[in-house]
KOLVEXRO-542642 format. One record per residue (C-alpha): residue in one letter; x, y, z. Coordinates in pm, whole numbers, padded with zeros to 5 digits, always signed. Last residue first. Layout:
BEGIN
aXYZ/...
//
This chain:
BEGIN
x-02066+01518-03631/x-01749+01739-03473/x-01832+02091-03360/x-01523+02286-03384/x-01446+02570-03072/x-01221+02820-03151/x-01454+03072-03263/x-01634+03043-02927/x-01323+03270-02771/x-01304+03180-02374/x-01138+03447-02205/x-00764+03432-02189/x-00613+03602-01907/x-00963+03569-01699/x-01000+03237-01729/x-00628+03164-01633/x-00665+03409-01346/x-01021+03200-01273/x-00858+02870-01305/x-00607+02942-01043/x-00836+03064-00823/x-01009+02768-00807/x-00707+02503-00781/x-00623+02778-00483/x-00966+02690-00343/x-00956+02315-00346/x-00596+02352-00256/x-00715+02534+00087/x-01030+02313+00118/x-00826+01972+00130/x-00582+02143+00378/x-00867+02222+00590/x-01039+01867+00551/x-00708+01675+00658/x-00836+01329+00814/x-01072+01290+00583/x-00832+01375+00279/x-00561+01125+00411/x-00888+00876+00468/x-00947+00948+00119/x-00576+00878-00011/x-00532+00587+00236/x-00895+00427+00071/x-00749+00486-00254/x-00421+00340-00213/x-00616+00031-00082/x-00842-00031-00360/x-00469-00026-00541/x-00276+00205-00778/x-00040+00118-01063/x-00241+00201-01321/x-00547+00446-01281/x-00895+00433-01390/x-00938+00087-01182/x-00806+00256-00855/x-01139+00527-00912/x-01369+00260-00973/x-01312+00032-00690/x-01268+00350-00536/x-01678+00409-00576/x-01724+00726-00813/x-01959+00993-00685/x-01833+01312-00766/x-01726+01294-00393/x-01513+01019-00480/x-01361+01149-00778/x-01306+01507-00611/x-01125+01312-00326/x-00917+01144-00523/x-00780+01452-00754/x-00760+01595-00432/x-00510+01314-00271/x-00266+01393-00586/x-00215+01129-00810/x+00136+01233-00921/x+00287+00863-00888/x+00576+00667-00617/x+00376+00812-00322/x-00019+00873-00368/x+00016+01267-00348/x-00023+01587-00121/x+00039+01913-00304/x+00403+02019-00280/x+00321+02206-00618/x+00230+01884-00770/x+00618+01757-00736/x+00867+01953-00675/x+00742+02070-00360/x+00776+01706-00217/x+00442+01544-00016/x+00364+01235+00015/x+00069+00992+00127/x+00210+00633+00179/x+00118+00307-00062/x+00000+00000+00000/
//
């Protein structure tokens, strides 16, 4: 099974399944989107039933921290948003 880590080179210093760059949120979010983590460890290679319980209870366990990258994934997207605003030329409808 493996550990929750955290390295700042690595996902911003976000904490991650160790040995990949799953990050716990990118869990989390799965799970409260709904998936099972049979579900969730099946979409990935390399990670257990297991590894996805330790990443939720990680999250659990941590609901602040979860929050705080929750939000700064938020605001993130909103600069980004902002810099370059969505132009509906780009988009091409495929049949």
């Amino acid at each position: 099974m493996k550990t929750i880590v955290t390295d700042e080179d690595v996902l911003g210093g976000d904490p991650r399944l160790d040995g990949t760059r799953i990050g716990v949120v990118h869990i989390y979010r799965r799970y409260e989107s709904g998936e099972t983590p049979e579900e969730i460890a099946a979409s990935y290679e390399g990670i257990s039933v297991a590894d996805v319980h330790t990443a939720l209870a990680y999250a659990f366990d941590n609901p602040d921290e979860i929050r705080s990258i929750e939000k700064r994934n938020r605001k993130a997207i909103e600069r980004i948003r902002e810099d370059r605003p969505v132009d509906p030329a780009e988009f091409v409808e495929y049949a």
